[in-house]
C-alpha positions as CSV (number, residue, x, y, z in Angstrom):
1,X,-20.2,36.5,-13.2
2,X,-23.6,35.3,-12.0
3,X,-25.0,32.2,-11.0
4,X,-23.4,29.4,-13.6
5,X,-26.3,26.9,-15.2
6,X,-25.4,24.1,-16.8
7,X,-28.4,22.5,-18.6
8,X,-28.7,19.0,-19.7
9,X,-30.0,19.1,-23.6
10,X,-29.2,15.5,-24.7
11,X,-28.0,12.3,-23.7
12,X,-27.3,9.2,-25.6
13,X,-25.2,5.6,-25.9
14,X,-22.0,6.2,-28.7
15,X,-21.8,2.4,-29.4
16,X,-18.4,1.5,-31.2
17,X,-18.2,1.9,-35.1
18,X,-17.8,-2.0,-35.1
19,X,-18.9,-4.9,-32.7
20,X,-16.5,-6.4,-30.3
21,X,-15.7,-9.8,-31.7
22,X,-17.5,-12.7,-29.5
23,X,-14.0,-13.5,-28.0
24,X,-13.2,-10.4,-26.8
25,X,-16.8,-9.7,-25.0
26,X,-15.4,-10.5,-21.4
27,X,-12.4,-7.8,-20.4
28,X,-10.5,-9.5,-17.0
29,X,-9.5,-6.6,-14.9
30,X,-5.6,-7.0,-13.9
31,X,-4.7,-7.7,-10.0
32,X,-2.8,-3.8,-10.5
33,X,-6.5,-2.6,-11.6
34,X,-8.0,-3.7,-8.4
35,X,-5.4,-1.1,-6.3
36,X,-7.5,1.9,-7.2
37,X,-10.0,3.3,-4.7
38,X,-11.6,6.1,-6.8
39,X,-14.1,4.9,-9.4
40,X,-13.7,7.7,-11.9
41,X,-10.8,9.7,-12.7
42,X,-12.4,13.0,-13.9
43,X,-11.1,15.8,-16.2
44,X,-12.3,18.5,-18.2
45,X,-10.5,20.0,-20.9
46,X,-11.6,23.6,-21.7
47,X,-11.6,24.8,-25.5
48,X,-11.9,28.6,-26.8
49,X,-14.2,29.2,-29.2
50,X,-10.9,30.4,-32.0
51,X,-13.5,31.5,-35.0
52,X,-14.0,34.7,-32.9
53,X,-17.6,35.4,-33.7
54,X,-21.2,35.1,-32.1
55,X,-22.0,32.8,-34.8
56,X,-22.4,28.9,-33.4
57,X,-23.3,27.7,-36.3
58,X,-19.9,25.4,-36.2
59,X,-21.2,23.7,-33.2
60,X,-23.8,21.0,-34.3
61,X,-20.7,20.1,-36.4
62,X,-18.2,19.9,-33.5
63,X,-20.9,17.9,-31.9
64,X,-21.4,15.6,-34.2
65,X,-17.4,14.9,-35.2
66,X,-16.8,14.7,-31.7
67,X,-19.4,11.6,-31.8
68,X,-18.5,10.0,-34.9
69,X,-14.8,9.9,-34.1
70,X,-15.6,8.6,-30.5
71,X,-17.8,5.3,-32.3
72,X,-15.0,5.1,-34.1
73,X,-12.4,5.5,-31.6
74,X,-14.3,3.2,-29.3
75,X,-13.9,0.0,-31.7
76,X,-10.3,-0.3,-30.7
77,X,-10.8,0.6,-26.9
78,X,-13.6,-1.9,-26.7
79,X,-13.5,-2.0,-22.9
80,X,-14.6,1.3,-22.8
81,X,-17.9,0.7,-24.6
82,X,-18.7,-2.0,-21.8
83,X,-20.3,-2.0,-18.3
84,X,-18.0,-2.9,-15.1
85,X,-19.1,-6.1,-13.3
86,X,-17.7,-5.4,-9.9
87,X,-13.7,-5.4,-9.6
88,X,-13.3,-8.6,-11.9
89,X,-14.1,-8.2,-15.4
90,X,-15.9,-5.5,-17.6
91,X,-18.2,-6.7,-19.8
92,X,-17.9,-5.5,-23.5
93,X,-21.4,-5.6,-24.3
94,X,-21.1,-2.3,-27.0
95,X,-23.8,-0.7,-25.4
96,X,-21.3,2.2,-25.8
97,X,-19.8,5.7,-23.8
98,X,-22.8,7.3,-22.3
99,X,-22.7,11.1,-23.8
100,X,-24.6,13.8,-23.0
101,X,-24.5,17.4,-24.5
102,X,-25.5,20.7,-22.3
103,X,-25.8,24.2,-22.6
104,X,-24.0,27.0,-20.5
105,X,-25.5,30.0,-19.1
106,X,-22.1,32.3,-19.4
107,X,-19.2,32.4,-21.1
108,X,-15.8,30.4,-21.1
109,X,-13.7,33.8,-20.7
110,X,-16.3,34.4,-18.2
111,X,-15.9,31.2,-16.0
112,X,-12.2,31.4,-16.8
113,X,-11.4,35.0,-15.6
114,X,-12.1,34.0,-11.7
115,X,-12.9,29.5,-11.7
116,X,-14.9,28.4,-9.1
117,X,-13.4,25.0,-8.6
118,X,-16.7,23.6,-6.6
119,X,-18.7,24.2,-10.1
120,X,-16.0,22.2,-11.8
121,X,-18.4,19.0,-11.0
122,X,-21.0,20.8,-13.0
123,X,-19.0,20.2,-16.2
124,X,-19.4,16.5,-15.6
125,X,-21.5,13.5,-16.4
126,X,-21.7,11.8,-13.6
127,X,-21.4,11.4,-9.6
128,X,-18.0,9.4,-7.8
129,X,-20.2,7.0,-6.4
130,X,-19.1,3.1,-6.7
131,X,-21.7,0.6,-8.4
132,X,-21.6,-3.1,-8.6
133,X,-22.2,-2.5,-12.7
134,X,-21.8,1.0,-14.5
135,X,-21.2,2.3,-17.8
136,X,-17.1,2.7,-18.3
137,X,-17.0,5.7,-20.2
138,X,-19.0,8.7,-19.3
139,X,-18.7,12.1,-21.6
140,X,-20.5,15.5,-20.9
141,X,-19.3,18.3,-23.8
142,X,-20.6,21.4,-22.4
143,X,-20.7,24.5,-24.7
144,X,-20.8,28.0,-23.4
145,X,-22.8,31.0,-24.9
146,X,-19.9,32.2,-26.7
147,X,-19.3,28.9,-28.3
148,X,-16.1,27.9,-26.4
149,X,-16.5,24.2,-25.3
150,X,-15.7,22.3,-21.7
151,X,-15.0,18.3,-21.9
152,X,-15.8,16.6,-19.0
153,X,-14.8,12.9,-19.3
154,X,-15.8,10.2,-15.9
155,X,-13.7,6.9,-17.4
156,X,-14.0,4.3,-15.0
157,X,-10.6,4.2,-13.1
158,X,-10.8,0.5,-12.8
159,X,-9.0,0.3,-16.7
160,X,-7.2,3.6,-17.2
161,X,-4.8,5.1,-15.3
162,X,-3.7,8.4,-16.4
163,X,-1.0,7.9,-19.0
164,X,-4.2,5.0,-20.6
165,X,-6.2,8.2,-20.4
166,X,-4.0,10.2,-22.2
167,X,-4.2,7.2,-25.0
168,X,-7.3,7.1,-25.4
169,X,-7.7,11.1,-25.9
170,X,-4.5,10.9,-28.0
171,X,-6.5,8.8,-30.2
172,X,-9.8,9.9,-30.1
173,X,-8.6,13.6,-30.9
174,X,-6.4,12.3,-33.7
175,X,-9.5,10.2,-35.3
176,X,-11.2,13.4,-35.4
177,X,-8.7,15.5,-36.7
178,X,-8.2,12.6,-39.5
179,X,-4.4,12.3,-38.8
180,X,-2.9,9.7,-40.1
181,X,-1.0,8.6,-37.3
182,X,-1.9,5.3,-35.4
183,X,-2.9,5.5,-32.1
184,X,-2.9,1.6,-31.3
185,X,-3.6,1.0,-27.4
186,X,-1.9,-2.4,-26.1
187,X,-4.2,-4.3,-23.3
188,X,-1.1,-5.8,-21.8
189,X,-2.0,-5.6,-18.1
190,X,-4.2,-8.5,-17.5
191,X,-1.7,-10.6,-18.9
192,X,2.0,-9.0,-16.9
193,X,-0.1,-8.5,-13.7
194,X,-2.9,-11.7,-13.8
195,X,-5.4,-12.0,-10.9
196,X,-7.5,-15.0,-9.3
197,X,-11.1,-14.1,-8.3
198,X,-9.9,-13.6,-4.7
199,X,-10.3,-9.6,-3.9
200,X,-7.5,-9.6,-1.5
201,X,-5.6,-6.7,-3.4
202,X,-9.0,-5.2,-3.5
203,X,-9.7,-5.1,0.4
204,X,-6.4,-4.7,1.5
205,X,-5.6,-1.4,-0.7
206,X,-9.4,-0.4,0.0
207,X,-7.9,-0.8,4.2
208,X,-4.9,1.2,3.5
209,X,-6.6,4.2,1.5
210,X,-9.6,4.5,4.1
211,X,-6.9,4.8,7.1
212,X,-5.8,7.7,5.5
213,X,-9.2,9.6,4.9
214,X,-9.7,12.2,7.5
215,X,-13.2,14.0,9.0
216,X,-13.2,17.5,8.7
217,X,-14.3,20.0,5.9
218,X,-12.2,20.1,2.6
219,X,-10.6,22.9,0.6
220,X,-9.4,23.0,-2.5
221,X,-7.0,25.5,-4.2
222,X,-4.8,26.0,-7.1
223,X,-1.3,26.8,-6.6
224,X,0.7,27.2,-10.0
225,X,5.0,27.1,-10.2
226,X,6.0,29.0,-13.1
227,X,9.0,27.8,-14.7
228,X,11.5,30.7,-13.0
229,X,10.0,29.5,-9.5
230,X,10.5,25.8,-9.7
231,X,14.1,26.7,-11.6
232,X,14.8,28.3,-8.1
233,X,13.6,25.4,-5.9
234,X,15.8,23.3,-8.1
235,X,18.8,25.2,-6.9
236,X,17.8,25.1,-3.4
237,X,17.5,21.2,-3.2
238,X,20.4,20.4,-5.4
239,X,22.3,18.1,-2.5
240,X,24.9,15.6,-2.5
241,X,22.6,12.9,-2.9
242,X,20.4,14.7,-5.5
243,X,22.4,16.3,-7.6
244,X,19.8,17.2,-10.3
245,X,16.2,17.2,-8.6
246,X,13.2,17.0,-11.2
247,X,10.3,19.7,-11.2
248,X,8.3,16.7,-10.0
249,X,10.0,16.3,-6.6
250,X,10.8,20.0,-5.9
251,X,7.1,21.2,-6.3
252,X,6.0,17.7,-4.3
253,X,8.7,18.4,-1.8
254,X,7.7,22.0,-1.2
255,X,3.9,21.9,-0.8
256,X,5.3,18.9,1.1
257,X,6.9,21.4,3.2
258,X,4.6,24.3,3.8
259,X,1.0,21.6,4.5
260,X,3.4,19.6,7.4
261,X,3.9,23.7,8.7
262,X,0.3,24.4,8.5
263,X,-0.6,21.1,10.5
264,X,2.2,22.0,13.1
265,X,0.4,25.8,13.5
266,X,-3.0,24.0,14.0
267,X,-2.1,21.5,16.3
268,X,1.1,23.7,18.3
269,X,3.3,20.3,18.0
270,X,4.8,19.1,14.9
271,X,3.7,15.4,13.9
272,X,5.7,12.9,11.8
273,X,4.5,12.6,8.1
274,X,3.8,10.3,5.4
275,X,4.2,11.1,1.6
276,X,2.7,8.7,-1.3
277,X,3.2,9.3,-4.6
278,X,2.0,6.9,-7.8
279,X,4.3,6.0,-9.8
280,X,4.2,4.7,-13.3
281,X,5.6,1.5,-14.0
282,X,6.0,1.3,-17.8
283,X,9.3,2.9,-18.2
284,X,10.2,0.6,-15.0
285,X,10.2,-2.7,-16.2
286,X,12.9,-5.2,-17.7
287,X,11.6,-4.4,-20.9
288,X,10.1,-1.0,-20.7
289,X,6.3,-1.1,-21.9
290,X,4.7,1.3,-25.0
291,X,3.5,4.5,-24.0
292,X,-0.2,3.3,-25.3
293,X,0.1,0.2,-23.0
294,X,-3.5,0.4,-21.2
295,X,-4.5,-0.4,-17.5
296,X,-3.6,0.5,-14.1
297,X,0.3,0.4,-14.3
298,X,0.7,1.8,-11.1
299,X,2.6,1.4,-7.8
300,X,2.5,3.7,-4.7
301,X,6.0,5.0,-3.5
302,X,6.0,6.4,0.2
303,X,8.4,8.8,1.8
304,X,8.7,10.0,5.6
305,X,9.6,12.2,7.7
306,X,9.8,11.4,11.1
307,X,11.8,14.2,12.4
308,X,9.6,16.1,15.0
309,X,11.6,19.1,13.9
310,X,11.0,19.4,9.8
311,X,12.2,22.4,9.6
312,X,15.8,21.2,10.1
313,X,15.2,18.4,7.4
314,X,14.7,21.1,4.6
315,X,13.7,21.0,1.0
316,X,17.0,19.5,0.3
317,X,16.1,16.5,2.6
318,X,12.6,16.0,1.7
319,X,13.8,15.8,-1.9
320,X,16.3,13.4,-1.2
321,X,13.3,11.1,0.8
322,X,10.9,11.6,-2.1
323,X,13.8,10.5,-4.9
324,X,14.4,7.5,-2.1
325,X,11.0,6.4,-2.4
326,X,10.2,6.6,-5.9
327,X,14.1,4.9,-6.8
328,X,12.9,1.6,-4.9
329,X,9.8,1.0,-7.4
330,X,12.7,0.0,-10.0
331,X,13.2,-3.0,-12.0
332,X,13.5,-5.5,-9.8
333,X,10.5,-4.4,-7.0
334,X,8.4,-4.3,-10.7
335,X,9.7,-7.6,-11.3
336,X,8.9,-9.3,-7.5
337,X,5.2,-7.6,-8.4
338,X,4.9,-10.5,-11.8
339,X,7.1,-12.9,-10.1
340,X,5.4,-16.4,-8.8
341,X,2.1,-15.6,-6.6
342,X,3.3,-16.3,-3.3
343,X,6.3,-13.7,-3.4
344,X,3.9,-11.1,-5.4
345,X,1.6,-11.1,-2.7
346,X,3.9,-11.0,0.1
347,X,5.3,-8.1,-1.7
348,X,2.4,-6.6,-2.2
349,X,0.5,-6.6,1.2
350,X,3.9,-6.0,3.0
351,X,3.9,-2.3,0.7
352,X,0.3,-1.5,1.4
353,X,0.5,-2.8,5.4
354,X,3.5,-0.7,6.0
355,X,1.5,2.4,4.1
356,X,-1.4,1.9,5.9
357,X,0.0,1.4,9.7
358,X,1.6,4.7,9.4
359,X,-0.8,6.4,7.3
360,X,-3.6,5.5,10.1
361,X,-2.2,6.6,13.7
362,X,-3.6,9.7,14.5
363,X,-0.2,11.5,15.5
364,X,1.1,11.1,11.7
365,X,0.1,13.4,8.7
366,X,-0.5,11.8,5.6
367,X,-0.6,13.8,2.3
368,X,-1.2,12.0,-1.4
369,X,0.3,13.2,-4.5
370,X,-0.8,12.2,-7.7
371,X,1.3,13.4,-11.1
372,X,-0.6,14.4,-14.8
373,X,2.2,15.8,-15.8
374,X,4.1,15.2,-19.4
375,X,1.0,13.0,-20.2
376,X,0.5,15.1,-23.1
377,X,-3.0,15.9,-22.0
378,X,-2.8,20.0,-23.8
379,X,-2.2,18.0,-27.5
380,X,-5.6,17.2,-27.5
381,X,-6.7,18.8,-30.4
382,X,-9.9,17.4,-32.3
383,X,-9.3,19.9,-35.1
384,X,-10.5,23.4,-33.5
385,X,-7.3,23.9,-31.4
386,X,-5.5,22.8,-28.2
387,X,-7.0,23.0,-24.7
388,X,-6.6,26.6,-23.1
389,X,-6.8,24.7,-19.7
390,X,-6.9,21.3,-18.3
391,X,-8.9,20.9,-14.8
392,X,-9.1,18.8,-12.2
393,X,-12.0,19.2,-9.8
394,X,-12.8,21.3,-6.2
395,X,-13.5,19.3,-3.1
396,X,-15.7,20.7,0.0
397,X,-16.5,16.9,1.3
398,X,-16.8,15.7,4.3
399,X,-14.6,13.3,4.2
400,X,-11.8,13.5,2.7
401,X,-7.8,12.8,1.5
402,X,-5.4,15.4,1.4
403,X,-4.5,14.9,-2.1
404,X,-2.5,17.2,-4.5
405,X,-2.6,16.4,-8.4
406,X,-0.2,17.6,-10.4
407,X,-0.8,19.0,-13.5
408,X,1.1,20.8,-16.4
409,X,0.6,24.5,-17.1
410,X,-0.2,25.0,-21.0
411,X,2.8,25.5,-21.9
412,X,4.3,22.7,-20.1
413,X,7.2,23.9,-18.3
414,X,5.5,25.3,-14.7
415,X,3.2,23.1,-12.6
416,X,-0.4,23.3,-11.5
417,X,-1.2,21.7,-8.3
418,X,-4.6,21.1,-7.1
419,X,-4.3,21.0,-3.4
420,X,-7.2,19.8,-1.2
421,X,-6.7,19.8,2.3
422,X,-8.8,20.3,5.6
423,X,-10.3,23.7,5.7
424,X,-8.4,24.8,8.7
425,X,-4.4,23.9,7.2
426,X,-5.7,25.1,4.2
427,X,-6.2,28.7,6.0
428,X,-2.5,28.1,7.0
429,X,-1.0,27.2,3.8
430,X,-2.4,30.3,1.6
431,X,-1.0,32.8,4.2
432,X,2.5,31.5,4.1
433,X,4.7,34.4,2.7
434,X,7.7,31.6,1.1
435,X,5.1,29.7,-0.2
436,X,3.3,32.7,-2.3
437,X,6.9,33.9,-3.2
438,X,7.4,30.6,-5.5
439,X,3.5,30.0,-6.4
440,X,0.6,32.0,-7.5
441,X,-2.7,31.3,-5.5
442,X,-6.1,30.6,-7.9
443,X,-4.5,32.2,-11.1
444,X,-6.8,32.5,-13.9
445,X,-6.0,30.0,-16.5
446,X,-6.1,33.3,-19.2
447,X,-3.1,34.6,-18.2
């Protein structure tokens, strides 16, 4: 296809249905909030246009549901409707989700057949850059020339992590559909993980996540595990000590695998390596939190592997370090994080100093995963049908993580994993013959 153009036809401020009562105008971010570098966590869900015809007459409608339902939806996530006021509070002022509408040059099946992933950041409202004071919620609903529609939501990721981000969509699609089931979102984390107005949770996660950024050039491909391939892996890593791997740790553990291989051709030695992973904390608690339980619920595992020779510590073993690392953020590490202030911190900064020492020498790899999957993020259907794909976004920065998100496939038993790394592994990692025999390299989301 040609030269994509997204055009900017509208914006406006979707203020909630109902004002925020007086007492609830000043949201206090939790101390868990303050962990997270990235100001936005963006995402665009694509939709077909299912009626099959050249006639867009249904759009102005779609339009305007999808903006009644969010003023509704809005009144019960207040916060969202607010402005952040650095990393301690968001003020819920109602001046509402800023929303803009825009017009596509080509169409979905078009864009879908062969995605760029750099014109991904096209599909959305706004830029990743940090503010002292911004809107919360950003929404850009982009439709195509054949009517097929792409949502691309910038929430600040200073209140949602991505299981609250799933809430909110869970409720804001089911508003418009007019279920009638309740979508109730619980702001528990202020009160379970309370903060002072000292930033030290701030500035020492913001010391451990810029260690790890690297200089360079950035990549980003897709690699997508079908349900037969990561069925496989499974067998492979099945060991003594993990005697029934997830699809989570073989996929992490392989692409785990294959980028430390990539470094080691690049460099012609093979450095140690660090792993993080976020993990969720809700079903990890004495008494395990709701699924709509809203806030940054989040701690980081981390996994190594020192070995100089990885090769000899296998999937099998880097499964067993990544199941290792994740087991340890149980029940009682979730309960030293609320415990009395003075054993919470210690906790705390001993987690993120340990990260951040090994993250930072220059002889160590360090490679971020991030999970999306069984969020339910392909239910969201506002009453025109599911998602046909959910998308992440390409990087070419500068500066830069290497990150992999996980995300599921549409039918939610295969894995897609967004993979940014420097240019130069990148090179690497696509050419390697085991890795291509278990994923498929920038499939279109149509097949």
């Amino acid at each position: 296809m040609g030269i994509l153009e997204v055009d900017i036809i509208s914006k406006e401020n979707i203020k909630p249905s109902f004002p925020t009562p007086s007492h609830l105008r000043t949201y206090k971010l939790s101390l868990l909030d303050q962990l997270i570098p990235s100001p936005y966590a963006p995402i665009i869900l694509f939709y077909p246009n299912n009626d099959h015809s050249d006639d867009l007459s249904n759009i102005p409608k779609r339009l305007e549901l999808l903006k009644k339902s969010l003023s509704e939806t809005l009144t019960q996530f207040y916060p969202l409707a607010g402005k952040t006021k650095g990393d301690l509070y968001i003020e819920c002022n109602d001046e509402g989700a800023c929303f803009a509408e825009a017009h596509v040059s080509g169409c979905l099946s078009e864009f879908l057949s062969h995605p760029d992933l750099l014109l991904t950041h096209k599909f959305l409202p706004c830029e990743f850059v940090w503010k002292e004071s911004c809107a919360v919620s950003n929404i850009q609903v982009n439709v195509f020339r054949c009517g097929g529609i792409a949502i691309g939501l910038c929430i600040s990721h200073k209140i949602l992590d991505g299981a609250a981000l799933s809430t909110f969509l869970k409720a804001w699609a089911s508003t418009a559909r007019g279920s009638s089931e309740a979508v109730c979102p619980n702001f528990v984390s202020t009160s379970l993980f309370p903060t002072s107005d000292n930033l030290w949770l701030r500035d020492s996660s913001m010391a451990m996540w810029g260690s790890m950024f690297k200089k360079g050039k950035s990549m980003t491909r897709r690699l997508v595990f079908h349900a037969s391939a990561i069925a496989t892996l499974k067998a492979q890593a099945t060991s003594l000590c993990v005697k029934h791997p997830t699809r989570l740790e073989v996929v992490s553990a392989f692409i785990w695998k294959h980028a430390m291989a990539a470094s080691r051709e690049n460099f012609g030695f093979q450095k140690p390596s660090l792993l993080t992973h976020l993990v969720n904390l809700r079903r990890r608690m004495a008494s395990p939190l709701s699924e709509y339980s809203i806030g940054n619920l989040l701690w980081i595992a981390a996994a190594q592997c020192m070995d100089k020779d990885h090769d000899q510590v296998g999937l099998q073993g880097l499964v067993g370090e990544i199941r290792g690392a994740i087991s340890r953020i149980d029940c009682d590490f979730v309960q030293k994080l609320q415990g009395h202030e003075e054993i919470r911190n210690s906790v705390m900064c001993e987690s993120l100093k340990e990260i951040g020492e090994v993250g930072s020498k220059d002889e160590v790899d360090y490679f971020g995963f991030s999970s999306w999957c069984n969020l339910g993020f392909y239910e969201a259907d506002f009453g025109w049908g599911k998602p046909i794909w959910i998308s992440s976004i390409g990087s070419s920065s500068p500066v830069f993580l290497n990150l992999t998100i996980l995300v599921d496939t549409r039918l939610g038993d295969g894995i897609e994993a967004w993979v940014t790394l420097d240019e130069q592994d990148m090179a690497r990692l696509v050419c390697n013959s085991e890795l291509l025999t278990f994923a498929s390299l920038d499939p279109s989301p149509l097949i």
